[in-house]
TIRO-2110 file (N, C-alpha, C; in Angstrom, 1 decimal):
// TIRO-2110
106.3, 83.5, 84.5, N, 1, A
107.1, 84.7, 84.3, CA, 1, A
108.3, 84.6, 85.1, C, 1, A
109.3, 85.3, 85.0, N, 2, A
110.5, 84.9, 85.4, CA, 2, A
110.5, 86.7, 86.4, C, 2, A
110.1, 86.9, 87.1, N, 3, A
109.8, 88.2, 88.2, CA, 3, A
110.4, 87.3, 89.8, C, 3, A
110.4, 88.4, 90.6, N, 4, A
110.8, 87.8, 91.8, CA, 4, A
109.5, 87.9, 92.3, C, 4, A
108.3, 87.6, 91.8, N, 5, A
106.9, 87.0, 92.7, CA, 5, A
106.7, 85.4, 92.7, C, 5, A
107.2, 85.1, 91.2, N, 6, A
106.4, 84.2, 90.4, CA, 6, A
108.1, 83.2, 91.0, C, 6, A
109.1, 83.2, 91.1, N, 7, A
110.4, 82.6, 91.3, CA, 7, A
110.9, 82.7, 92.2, C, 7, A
110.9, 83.8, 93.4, N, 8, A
111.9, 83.5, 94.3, CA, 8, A
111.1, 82.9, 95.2, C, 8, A
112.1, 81.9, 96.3, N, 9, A
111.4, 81.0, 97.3, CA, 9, A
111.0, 82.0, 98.5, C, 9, A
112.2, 83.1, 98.8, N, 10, A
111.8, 84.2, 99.8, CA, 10, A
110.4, 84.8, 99.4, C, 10, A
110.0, 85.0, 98.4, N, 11, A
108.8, 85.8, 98.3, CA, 11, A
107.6, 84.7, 98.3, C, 11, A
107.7, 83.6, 97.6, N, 12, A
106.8, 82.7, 97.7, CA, 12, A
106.7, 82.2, 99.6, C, 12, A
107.6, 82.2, 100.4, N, 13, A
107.6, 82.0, 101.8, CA, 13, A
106.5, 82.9, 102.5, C, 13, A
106.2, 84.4, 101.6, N, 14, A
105.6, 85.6, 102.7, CA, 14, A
104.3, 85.3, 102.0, C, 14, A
103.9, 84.5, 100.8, N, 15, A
102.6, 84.7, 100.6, CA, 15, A
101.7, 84.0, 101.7, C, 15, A
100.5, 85.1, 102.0, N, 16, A
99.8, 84.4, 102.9, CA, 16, A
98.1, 84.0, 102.5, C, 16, A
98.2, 84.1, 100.7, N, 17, A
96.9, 83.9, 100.6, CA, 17, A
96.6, 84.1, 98.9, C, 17, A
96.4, 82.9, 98.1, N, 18, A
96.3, 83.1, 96.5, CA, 18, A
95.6, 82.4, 95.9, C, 18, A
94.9, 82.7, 94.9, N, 19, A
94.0, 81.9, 93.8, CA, 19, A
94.7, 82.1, 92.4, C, 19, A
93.9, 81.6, 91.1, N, 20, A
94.3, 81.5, 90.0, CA, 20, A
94.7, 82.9, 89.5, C, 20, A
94.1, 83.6, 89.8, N, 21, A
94.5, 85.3, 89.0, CA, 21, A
95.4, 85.9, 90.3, C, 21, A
95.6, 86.1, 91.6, N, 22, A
96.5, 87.0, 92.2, CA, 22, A
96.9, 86.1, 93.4, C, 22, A
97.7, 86.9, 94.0, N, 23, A
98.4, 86.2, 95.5, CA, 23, A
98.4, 87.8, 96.6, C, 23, A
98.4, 87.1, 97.9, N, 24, A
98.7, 88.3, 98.9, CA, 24, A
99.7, 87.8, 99.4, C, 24, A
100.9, 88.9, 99.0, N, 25, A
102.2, 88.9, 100.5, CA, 25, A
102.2, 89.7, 101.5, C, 25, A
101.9, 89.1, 102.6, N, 26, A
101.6, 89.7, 103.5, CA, 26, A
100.0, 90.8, 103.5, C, 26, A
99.4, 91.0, 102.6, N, 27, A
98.6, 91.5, 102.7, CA, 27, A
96.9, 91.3, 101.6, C, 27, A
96.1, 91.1, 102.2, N, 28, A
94.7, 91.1, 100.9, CA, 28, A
93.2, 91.8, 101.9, C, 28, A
93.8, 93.3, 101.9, N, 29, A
93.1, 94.1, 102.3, CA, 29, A
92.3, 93.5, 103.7, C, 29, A
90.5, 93.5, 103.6, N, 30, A
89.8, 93.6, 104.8, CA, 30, A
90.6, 92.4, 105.3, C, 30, A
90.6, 91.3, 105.2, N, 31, A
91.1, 90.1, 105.9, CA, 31, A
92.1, 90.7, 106.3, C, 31, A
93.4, 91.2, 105.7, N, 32, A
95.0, 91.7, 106.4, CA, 32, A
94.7, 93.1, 107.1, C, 32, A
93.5, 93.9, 106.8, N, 33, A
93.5, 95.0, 108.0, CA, 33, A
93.2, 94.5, 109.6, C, 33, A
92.5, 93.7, 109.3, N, 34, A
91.6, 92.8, 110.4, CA, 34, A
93.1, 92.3, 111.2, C, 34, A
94.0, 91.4, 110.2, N, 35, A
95.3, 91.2, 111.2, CA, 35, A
96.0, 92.2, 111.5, C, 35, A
96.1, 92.8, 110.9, N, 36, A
97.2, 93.8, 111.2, CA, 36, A
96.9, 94.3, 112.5, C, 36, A
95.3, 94.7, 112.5, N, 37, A
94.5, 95.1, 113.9, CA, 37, A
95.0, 94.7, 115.0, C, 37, A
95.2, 93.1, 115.4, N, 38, A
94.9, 92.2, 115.8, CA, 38, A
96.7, 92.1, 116.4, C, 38, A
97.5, 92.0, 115.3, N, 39, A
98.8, 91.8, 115.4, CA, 39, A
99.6, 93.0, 116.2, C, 39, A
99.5, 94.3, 115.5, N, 40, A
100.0, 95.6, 115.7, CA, 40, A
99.3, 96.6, 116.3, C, 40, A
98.0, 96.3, 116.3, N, 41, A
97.0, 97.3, 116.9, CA, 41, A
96.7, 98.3, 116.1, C, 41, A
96.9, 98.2, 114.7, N, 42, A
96.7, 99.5, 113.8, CA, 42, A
95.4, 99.7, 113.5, C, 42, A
95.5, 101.3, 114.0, N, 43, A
94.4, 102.3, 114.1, CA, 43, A
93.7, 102.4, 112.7, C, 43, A
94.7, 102.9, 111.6, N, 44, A
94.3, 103.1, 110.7, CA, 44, A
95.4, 103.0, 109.4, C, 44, A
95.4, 102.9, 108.2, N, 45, A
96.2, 102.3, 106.9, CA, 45, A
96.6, 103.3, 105.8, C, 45, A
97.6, 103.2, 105.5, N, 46, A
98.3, 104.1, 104.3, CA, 46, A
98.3, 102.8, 103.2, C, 46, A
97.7, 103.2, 101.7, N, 47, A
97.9, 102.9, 100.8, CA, 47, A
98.4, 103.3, 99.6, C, 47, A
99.7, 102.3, 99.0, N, 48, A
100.4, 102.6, 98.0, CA, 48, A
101.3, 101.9, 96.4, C, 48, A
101.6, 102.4, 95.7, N, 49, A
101.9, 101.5, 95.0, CA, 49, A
103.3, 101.9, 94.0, C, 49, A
104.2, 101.5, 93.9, N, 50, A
104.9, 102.5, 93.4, CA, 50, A
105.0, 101.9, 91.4, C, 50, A
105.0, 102.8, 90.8, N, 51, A
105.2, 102.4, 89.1, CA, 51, A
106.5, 103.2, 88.5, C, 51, A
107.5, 102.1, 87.4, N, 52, A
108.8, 102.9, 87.0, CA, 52, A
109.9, 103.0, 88.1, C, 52, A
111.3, 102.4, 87.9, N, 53, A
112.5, 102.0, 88.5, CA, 53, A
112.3, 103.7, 89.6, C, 53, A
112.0, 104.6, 88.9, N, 54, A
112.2, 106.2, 89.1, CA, 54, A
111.5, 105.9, 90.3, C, 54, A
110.1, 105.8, 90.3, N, 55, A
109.2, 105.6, 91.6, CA, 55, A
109.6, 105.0, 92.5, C, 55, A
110.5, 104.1, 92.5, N, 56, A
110.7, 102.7, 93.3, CA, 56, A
110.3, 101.3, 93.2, C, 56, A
109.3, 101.3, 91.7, N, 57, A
109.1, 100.1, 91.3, CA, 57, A
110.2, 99.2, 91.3, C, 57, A
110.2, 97.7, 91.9, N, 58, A
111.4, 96.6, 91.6, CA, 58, A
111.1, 95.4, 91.2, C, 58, A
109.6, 95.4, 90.8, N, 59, A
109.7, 94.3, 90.3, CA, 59, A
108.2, 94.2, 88.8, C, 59, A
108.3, 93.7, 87.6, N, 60, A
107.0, 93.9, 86.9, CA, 60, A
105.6, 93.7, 87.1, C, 60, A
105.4, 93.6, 88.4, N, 61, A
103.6, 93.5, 88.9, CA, 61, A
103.1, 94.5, 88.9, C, 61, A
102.0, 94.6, 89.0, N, 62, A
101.2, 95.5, 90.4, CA, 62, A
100.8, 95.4, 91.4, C, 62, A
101.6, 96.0, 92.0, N, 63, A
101.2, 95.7, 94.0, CA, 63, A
100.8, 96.4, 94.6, C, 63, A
100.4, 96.9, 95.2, N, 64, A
100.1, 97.4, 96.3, CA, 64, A
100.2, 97.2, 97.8, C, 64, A
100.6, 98.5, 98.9, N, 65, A
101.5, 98.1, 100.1, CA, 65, A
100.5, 98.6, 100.8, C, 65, A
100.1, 97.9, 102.2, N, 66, A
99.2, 98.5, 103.2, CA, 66, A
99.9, 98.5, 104.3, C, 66, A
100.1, 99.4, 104.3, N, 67, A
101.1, 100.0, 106.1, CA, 67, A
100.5, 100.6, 107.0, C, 67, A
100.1, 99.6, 107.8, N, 68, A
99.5, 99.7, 109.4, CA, 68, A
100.1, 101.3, 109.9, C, 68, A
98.9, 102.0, 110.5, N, 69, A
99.2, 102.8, 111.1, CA, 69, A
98.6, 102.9, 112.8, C, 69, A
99.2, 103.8, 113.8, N, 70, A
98.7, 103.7, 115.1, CA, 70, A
98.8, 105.3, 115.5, C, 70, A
98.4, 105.6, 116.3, N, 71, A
98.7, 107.2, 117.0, CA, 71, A
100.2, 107.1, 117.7, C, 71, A
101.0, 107.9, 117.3, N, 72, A
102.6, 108.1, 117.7, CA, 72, A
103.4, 107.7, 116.7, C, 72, A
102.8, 106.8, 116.1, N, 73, A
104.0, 106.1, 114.9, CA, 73, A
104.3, 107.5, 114.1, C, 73, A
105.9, 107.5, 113.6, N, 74, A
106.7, 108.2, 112.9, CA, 74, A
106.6, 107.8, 111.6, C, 74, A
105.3, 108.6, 111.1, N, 75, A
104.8, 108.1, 109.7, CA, 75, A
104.4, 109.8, 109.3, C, 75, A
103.7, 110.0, 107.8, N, 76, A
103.2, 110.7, 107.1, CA, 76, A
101.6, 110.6, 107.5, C, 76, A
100.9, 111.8, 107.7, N, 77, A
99.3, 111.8, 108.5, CA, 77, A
99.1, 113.0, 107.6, C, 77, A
99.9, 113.8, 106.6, N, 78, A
98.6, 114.3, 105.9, CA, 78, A
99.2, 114.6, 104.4, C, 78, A
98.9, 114.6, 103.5, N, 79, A
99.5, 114.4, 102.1, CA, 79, A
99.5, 115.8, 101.6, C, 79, A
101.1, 115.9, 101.6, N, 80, A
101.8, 117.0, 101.0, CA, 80, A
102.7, 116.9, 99.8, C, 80, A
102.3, 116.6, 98.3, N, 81, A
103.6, 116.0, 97.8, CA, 81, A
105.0, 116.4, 97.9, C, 81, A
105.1, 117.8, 98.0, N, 82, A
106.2, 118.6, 98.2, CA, 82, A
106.8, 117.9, 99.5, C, 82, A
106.2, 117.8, 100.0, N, 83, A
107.1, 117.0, 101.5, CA, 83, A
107.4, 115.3, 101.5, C, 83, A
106.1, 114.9, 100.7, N, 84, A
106.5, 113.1, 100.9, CA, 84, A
106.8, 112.7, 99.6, C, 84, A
107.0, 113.4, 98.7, N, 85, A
107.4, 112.6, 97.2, CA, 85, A
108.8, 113.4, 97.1, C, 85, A
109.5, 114.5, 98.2, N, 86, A
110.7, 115.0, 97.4, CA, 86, A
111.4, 114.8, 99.0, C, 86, A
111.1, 113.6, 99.7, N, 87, A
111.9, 113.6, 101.2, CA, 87, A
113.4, 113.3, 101.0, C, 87, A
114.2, 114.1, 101.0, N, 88, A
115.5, 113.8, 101.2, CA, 88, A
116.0, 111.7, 101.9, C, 88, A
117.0, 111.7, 101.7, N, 89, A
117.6, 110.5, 102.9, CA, 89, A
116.8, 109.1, 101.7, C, 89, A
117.7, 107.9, 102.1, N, 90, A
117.2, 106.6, 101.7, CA, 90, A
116.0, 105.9, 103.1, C, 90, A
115.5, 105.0, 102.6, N, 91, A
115.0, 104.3, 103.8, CA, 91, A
115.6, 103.0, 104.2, C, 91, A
115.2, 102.9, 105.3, N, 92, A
115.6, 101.7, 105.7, CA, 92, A
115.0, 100.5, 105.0, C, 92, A
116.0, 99.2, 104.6, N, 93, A
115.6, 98.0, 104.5, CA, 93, A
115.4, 96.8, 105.5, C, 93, A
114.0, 96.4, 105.2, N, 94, A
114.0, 95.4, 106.2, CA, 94, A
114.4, 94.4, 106.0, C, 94, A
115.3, 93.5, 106.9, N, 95, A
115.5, 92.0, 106.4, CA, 95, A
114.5, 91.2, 106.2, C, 95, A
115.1, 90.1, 105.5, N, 96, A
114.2, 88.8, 104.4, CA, 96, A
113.6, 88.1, 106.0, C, 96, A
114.2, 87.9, 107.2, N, 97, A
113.9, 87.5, 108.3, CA, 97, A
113.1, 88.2, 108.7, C, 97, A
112.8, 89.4, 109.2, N, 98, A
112.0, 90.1, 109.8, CA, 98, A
110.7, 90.4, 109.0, C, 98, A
110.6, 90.1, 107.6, N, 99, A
109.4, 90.0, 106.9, CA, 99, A
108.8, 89.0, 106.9, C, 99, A
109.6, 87.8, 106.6, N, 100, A
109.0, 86.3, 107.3, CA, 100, A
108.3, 85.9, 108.3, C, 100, A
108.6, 87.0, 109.5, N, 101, A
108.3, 87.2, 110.7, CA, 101, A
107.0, 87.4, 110.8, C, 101, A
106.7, 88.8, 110.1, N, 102, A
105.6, 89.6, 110.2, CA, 102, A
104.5, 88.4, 109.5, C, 102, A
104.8, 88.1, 108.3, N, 103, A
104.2, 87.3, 107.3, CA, 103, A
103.5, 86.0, 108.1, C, 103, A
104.2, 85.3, 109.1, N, 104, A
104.7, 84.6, 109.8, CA, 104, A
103.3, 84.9, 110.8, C, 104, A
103.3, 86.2, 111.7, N, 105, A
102.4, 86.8, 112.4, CA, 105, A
101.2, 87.0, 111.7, C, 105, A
101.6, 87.7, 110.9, N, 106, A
99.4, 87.6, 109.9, CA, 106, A
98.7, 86.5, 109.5, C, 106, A
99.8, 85.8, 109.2, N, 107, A
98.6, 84.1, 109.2, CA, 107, A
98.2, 83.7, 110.4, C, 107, A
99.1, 83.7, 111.4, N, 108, A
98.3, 82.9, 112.9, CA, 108, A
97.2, 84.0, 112.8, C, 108, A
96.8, 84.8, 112.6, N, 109, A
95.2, 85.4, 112.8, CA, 109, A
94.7, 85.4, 112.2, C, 109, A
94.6, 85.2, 110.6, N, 110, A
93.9, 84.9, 109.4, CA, 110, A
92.7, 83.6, 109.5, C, 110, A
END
Protein backbone atom coordinates (compact mmCIF):
# COMPACT_ATOMS: atom_id res chain seq x y z
CA UNK A 1 0.00 0.00 0.00
CA UNK A 2 1.31 3.31 -0.69
CA UNK A 3 0.26 4.93 3.26
CA UNK A 4 2.87 6.55 5.37
CA UNK A 5 3.16 3.07 7.52
CA UNK A 6 3.85 0.81 4.77
CA UNK A 7 6.51 3.74 2.88
CA UNK A 8 7.97 6.14 4.87
CA UNK A 9 11.58 5.38 6.25
CA UNK A 10 10.61 7.81 9.38
CA UNK A 11 7.83 5.60 10.40
CA UNK A 12 9.45 2.33 9.47
CA UNK A 13 12.53 3.74 11.89
CA UNK A 14 9.89 3.86 15.07
CA UNK A 15 8.66 0.34 14.48
CA UNK A 16 9.60 -1.56 17.39
CA UNK A 17 8.01 -4.87 16.82
CA UNK A 18 6.07 -6.77 13.61
CA UNK A 19 4.81 -9.97 12.05
CA UNK A 20 2.96 -10.97 8.85
CA UNK A 21 -0.48 -9.26 9.72
CA UNK A 22 0.47 -5.98 12.03
CA UNK A 23 3.52 -3.89 13.31
CA UNK A 24 3.97 -1.79 16.64
CA UNK A 25 5.24 1.87 16.50
CA UNK A 26 6.29 2.55 19.49
CA UNK A 27 3.72 0.51 21.08
CA UNK A 28 2.09 -3.45 21.28
CA UNK A 29 0.23 -3.07 24.50
CA UNK A 30 1.33 -5.50 27.68
CA UNK A 31 5.04 -5.65 26.34
CA UNK A 32 4.98 -1.49 25.68
CA UNK A 33 2.99 -0.87 29.01
CA UNK A 34 5.68 -2.86 30.74
CA UNK A 35 8.22 -0.25 28.91
CA UNK A 36 6.72 2.56 29.14
CA UNK A 37 6.67 1.56 33.11
CA UNK A 38 10.12 1.05 33.09
CA UNK A 39 11.15 4.08 30.80
CA UNK A 40 8.59 6.89 32.16
CA UNK A 41 7.33 5.40 35.25
CA UNK A 42 3.69 5.31 34.00
CA UNK A 43 1.22 4.64 36.52
CA UNK A 44 -1.49 4.11 34.38
CA UNK A 45 -2.65 4.38 30.22
CA UNK A 46 -5.09 6.33 28.07
CA UNK A 47 -6.37 4.58 25.03
CA UNK A 48 -7.27 5.83 21.64
CA UNK A 49 -7.74 5.89 18.13
CA UNK A 50 -8.88 8.49 15.97
CA UNK A 51 -11.28 7.57 12.49
CA UNK A 52 -12.12 10.31 9.45
CA UNK A 53 -9.62 13.45 8.46
CA UNK A 54 -12.56 15.25 10.96
CA UNK A 55 -11.32 13.10 13.92
CA UNK A 56 -7.73 13.52 13.32
CA UNK A 57 -7.24 10.45 11.36
CA UNK A 58 -3.90 10.93 8.91
CA UNK A 59 -3.25 8.10 7.65
CA UNK A 60 -5.56 4.76 6.18
CA UNK A 61 -4.85 2.17 9.03
CA UNK A 62 -6.04 1.43 12.28
CA UNK A 63 -4.04 2.36 15.11
CA UNK A 64 -4.24 2.79 18.16
CA UNK A 65 -2.28 5.34 20.70
CA UNK A 66 -1.22 4.28 24.30
CA UNK A 67 -0.22 7.35 26.34
CA UNK A 68 1.58 6.73 29.45
CA UNK A 69 0.13 8.24 32.29
CA UNK A 70 1.73 9.29 35.95
CA UNK A 71 0.11 11.35 39.02
CA UNK A 72 0.76 15.29 38.13
CA UNK A 73 0.90 14.88 34.39
CA UNK A 74 -1.29 17.55 32.55
CA UNK A 75 -3.55 15.05 30.96
CA UNK A 76 -7.45 14.23 30.90
CA UNK A 77 -8.34 11.72 34.29
CA UNK A 78 -11.95 11.64 33.73
CA UNK A 79 -14.07 11.44 30.41
CA UNK A 80 -16.18 14.28 29.76
CA UNK A 81 -16.97 14.55 26.04
CA UNK A 82 -18.09 18.08 26.27
CA UNK A 83 -14.79 18.93 27.66
CA UNK A 84 -12.20 16.53 25.65
CA UNK A 85 -13.82 16.08 22.27
CA UNK A 86 -14.75 20.09 21.96
CA UNK A 87 -11.20 21.47 23.68
CA UNK A 88 -10.56 24.66 22.05
CA UNK A 89 -6.50 25.38 20.84
CA UNK A 90 -4.29 23.01 18.42
CA UNK A 91 -1.73 20.61 20.00
CA UNK A 92 1.46 20.41 20.00
CA UNK A 93 3.63 18.44 17.45
CA UNK A 94 6.31 16.37 18.35
CA UNK A 95 9.38 16.19 16.17
CA UNK A 96 10.35 13.13 13.84
CA UNK A 97 13.67 13.23 16.43
CA UNK A 98 12.07 13.21 19.60
CA UNK A 99 9.81 10.17 18.52
CA UNK A 100 12.81 8.33 17.37
CA UNK A 101 14.04 8.99 20.71
CA UNK A 102 11.21 7.62 22.66
CA UNK A 103 10.95 4.62 20.10
CA UNK A 104 14.70 4.51 20.50
CA UNK A 105 14.00 4.19 24.52
CA UNK A 106 11.23 1.31 24.46
CA UNK A 107 13.32 -1.18 22.65
CA UNK A 108 16.32 -0.96 25.09
CA UNK A 109 13.72 -2.50 27.58
CA UNK A 110 11.76 -4.78 25.37
Amino acid sequence: MNCAFCVSQDIQARIVIENETALGIEQIREKIKLALKKVFGAEGFNYAWNEEVIGGQSVPHFHMHIVPRKAGDAGIYQYEPREFLYRPGARAVNSEEEIKNVASLIKSVL
